[in-house]
VMD Tcl script that draws the C-alpha trace (Angstrom):
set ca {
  {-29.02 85.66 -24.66}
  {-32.55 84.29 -23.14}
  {-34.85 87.27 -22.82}
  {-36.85 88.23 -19.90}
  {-40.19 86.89 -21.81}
  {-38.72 84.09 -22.48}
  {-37.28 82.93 -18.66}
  {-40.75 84.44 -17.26}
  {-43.34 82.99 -19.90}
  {-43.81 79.42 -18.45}
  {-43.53 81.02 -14.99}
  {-47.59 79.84 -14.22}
  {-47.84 78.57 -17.28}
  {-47.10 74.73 -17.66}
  {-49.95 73.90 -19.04}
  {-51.83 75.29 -22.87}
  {-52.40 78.96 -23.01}
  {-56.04 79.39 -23.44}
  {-57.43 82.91 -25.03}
  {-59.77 84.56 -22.63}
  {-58.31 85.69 -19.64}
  {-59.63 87.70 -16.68}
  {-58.02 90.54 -13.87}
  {-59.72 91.45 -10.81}
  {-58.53 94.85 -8.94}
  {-60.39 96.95 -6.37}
  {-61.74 99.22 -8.42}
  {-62.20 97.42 -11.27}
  {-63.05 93.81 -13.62}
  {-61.64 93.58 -17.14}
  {-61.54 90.76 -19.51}
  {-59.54 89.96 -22.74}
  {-61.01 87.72 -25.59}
  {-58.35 86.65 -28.47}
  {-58.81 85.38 -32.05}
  {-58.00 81.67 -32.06}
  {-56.84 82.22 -35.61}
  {-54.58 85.08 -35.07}
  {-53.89 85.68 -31.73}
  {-55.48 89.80 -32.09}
  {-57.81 90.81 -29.43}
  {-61.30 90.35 -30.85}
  {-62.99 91.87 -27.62}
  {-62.24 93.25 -23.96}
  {-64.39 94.91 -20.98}
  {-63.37 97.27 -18.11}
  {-65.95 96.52 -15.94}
  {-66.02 99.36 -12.78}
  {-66.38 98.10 -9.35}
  {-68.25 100.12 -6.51}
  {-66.83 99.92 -3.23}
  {-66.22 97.08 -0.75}
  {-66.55 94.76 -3.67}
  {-63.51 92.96 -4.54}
  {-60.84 93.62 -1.06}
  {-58.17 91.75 -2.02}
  {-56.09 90.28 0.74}
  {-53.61 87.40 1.35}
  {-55.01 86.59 4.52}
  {-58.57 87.43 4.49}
  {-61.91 86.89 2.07}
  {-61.50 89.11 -1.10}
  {-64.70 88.68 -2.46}
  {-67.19 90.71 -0.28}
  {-70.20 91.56 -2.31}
  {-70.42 88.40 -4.72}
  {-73.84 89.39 -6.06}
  {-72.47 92.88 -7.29}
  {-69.39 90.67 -8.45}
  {-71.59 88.66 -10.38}
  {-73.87 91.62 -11.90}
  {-70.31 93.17 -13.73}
  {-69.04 89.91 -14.51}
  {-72.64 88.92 -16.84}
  {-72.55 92.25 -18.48}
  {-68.36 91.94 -18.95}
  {-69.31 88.73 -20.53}
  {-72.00 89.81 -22.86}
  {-69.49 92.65 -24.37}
  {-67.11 89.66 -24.67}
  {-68.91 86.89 -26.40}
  {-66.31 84.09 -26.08}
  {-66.98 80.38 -25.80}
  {-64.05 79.58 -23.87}
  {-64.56 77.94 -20.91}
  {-61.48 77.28 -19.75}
  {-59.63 80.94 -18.96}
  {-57.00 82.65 -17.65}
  {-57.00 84.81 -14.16}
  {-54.62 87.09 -12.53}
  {-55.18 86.60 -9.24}
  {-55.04 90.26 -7.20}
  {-51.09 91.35 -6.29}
  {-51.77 91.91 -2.93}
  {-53.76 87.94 -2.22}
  {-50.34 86.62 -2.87}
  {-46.41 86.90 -1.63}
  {-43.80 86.75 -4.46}
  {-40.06 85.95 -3.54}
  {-37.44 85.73 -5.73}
  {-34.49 83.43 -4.14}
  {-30.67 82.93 -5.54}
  {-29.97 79.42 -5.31}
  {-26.92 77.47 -6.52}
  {-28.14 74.07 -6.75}
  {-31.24 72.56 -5.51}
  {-32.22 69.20 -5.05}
  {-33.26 66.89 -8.10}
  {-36.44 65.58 -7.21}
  {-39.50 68.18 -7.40}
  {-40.72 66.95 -4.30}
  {-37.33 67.70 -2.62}
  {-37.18 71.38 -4.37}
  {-40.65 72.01 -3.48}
  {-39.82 70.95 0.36}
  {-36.46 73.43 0.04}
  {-38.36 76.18 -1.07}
  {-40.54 76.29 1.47}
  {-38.39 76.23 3.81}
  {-36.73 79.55 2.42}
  {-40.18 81.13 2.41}
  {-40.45 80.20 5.89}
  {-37.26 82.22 6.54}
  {-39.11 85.55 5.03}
  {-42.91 83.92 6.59}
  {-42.57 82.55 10.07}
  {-45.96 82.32 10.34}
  {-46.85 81.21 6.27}
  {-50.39 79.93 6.56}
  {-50.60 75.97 6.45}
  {-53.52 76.16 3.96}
  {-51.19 77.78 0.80}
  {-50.44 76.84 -2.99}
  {-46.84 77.17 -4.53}
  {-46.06 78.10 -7.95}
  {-42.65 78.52 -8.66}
  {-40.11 78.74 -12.02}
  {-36.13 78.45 -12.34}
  {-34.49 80.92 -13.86}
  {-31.10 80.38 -15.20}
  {-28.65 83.38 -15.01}
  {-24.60 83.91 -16.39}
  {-24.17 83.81 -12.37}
  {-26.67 82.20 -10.32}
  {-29.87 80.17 -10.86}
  {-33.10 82.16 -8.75}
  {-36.04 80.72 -8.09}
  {-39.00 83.29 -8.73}
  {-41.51 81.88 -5.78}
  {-45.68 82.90 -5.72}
  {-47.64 81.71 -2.73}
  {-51.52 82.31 -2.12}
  {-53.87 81.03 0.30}
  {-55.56 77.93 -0.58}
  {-58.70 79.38 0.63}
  {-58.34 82.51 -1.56}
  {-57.47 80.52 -4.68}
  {-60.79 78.49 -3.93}
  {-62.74 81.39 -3.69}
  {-62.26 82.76 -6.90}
  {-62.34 79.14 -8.26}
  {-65.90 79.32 -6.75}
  {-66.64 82.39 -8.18}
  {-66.07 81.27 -11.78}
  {-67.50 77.90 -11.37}
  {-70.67 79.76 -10.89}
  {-70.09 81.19 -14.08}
  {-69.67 78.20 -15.85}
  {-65.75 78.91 -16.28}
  {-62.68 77.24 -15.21}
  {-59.27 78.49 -14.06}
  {-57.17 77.38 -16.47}
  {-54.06 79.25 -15.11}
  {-53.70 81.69 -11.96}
  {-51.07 84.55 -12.68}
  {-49.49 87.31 -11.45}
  {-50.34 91.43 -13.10}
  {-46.45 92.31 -12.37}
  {-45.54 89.22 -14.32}
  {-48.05 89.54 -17.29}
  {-46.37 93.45 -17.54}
  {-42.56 92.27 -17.29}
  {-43.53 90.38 -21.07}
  {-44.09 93.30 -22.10}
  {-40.72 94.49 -21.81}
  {-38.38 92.00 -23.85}
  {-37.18 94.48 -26.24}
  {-36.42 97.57 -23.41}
  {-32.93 97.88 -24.56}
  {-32.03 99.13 -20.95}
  {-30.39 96.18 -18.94}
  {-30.73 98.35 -15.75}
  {-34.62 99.55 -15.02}
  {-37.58 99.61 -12.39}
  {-40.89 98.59 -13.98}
  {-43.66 100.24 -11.03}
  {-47.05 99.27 -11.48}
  {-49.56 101.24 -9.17}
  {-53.12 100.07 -8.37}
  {-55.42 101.81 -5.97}
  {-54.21 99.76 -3.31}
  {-50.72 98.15 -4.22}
  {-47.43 99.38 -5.27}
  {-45.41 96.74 -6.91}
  {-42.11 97.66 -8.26}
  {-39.78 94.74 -10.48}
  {-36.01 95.80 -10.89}
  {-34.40 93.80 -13.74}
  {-30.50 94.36 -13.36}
  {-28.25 93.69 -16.13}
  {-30.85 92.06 -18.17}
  {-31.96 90.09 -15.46}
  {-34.84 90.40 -12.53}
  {-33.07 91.15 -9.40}
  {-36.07 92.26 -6.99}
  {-39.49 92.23 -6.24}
  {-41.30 94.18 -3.89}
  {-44.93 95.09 -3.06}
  {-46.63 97.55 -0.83}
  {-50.13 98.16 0.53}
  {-51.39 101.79 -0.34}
  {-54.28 104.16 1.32}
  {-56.93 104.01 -1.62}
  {-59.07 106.78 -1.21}
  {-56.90 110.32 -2.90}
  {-59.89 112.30 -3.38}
  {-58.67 114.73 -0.88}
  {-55.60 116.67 -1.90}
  {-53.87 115.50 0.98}
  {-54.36 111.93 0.84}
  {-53.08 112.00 -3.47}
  {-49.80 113.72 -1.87}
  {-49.31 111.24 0.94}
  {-49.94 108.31 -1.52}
  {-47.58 109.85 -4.17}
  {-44.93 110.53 -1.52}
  {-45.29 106.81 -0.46}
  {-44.42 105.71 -3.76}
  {-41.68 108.46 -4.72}
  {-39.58 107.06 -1.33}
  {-40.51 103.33 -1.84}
  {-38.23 103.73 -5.71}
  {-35.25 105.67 -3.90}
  {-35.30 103.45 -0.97}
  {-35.18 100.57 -3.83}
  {-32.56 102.14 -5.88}
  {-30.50 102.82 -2.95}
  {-30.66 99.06 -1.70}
  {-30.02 98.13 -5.72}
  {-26.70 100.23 -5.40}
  {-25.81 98.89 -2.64}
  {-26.17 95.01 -3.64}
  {-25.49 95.14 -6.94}
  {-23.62 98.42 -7.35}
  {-25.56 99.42 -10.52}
  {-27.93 102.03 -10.67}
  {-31.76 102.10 -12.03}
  {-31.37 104.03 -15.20}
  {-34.89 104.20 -15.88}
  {-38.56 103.75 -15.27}
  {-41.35 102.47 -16.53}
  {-44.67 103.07 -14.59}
  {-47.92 101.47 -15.47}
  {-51.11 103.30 -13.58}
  {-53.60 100.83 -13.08}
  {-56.34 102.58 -11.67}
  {-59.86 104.30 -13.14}
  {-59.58 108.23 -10.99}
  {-57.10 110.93 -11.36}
  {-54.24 109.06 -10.30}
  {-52.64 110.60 -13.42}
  {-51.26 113.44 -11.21}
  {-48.77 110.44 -10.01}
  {-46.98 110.02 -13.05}
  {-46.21 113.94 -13.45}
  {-45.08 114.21 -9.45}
  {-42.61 111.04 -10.12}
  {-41.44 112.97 -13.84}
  {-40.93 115.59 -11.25}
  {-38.79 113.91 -8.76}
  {-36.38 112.05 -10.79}
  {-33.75 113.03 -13.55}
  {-34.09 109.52 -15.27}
  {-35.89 108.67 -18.14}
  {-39.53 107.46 -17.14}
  {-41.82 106.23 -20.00}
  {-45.36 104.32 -19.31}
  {-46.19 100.83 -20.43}
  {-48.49 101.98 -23.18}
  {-45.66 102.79 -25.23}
  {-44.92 98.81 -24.91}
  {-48.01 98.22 -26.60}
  {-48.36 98.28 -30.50}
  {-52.19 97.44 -30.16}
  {-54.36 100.06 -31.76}
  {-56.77 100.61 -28.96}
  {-56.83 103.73 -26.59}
  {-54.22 104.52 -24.26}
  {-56.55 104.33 -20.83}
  {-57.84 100.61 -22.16}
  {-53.99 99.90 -23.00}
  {-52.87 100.51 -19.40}
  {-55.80 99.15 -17.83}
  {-55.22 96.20 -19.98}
  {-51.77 95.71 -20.10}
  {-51.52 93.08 -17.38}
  {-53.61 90.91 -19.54}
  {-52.23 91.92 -22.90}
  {-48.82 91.04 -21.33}
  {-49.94 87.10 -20.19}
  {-51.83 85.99 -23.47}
  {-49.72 87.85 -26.39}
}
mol new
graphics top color blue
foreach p $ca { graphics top sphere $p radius 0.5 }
foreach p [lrange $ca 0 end-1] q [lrange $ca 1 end] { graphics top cylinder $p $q radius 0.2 }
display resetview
């Protein structure tokens, strides 16, 4: 049976994989550099951000200090030393909508399925912005075919392209962190679990059902848990987002979430997350480090597991 990597590799990906790649969050830059010759990592960076930096938005400017952007992307670059030019980004989760839509045929032109599927994103996005770039990939299933839909401004997309230009690099290929953590995952032996990936200001949880991704969903979070209060709020937020997933996952596809797998992608002391959600539920819950065989620290292994997942 086709894995999960294997319907969700291409998805982005129609053109030559190239081996430096690039994530921006809030909080943080980090970069991945490969060995041509054997596909190891031969350098990375985790690059802090300060505040106010990178915002990242569908709808509005993400990039709002480009000269501090610039400063941590030269000194990210110097601990990387590659002489790619052509490189791999994941653009932020929350600059772009993901959809996945069951379909059970779709027209045979790609002009015609492009024209269908936005017209089911309208559906979800009355008001979908005019000035917006599609990426989509069919996935084939025992049942139905879905359609696993990412849209992002135009303007967005041309402001990072901007941003690298500058550096004399090229976007290769724009991705997805959810999606470079899913190929991770193609030898989870459960067929019914959550994957949760939680950045200072997203939530984004993937449930794969019977093998199979059945739902997407993503969240904006309050960033700031310094204060007690605001860590127990956020944590709440999250711990009610999974039940009110697993209940609707019940419901539609009367199976149950069997386990978890959380990835924390932030720099702080969100760590206390992962023990309140241990806490809360009676299923197994295991972090995406223990997906990755590399022999680097766990922190740089979680922090760099969006990456890992897209160019391995």
């Amino acid at each position: 049976m086709e894995t999960i990597t294997e319907r969700l590799r291409d998805f982005f990906t129609r053109i030559p994989m190239t081996l430096t790649a690039f994530q921006f969050s809030s909080s943080y830059l980090s970069g991945l550099f490969l060995s041509a010759k054997d596909k190891k990592i031969k350098s990375f960076f985790i690059q802090p951000l300060g505040e106010n930096v990178v915002e990242p938005s569908f709808y509005k400017k993400n990039i709002t200090n480009s000269a501090s952007l610039e400063k941590s992307m030269r000194a990210g670059l110097a601990r990387l030393k590659s002489s790619e030019h052509k490189v791999i980004f994941l653009l932020p989760e929350l600059s772009q909508k993901i959809f996945i839509f069951p379909f059970e045929s779709l027209p045979p032109s790609p002009e015609e399925k492009e024209e269908y599927i936005r017209f089911k994103i309208k559906k979800q996005m009355p008001m979908m912005p005019k000035d917006n770039r599609i990426s989509y990939d069919l996935i084939h299933s025992k049942n139905k075919g879905k359609v696993f839909v990412s849209i992002a401004r135009e303007a967005v997309i041309r402001e990072y392209e901007e941003f690298f230009h500058k550096q004399k690099l090229k976007i290769r290929m724009a991705g997805a962190p959810s999606l470079g953590l899913i190929n991770l995952l193609a030898s989870e032996k459960e067929k019914d679990f959550a994957l949760v990936n939680i950045e200072d200001h997203s939530f984004t949880m993937i449930v794969v059902v019977n093998s199979e991704i059945a739902f997407y969903r993503q969240k904006t979070l309050a960033a700031k848990t310094e204060v007690p209060e605001a860590l127990k709020q956020k944590t709440e937020n999250i711990q009610q987002e999974i039940i009110n997933t697993a209940n609707f996952i019940e419901d539609k596809e009367n199976r149950k979430i069997s386990s978890l797998i959380i990835r924390l992608g932030v720099l702080g002391s969100d760590t206390e997350i992962l023990q309140k959600l241990k806490e809360k539920f009676d299923i197994p819950i295991k972090t995406i480090e223990s997906s990755i065989k590399l022999k680097i620290p766990s922190f740089e292994k979680r922090i760099l597991a969006p990456l890992i997942g897209q160019v391995l």
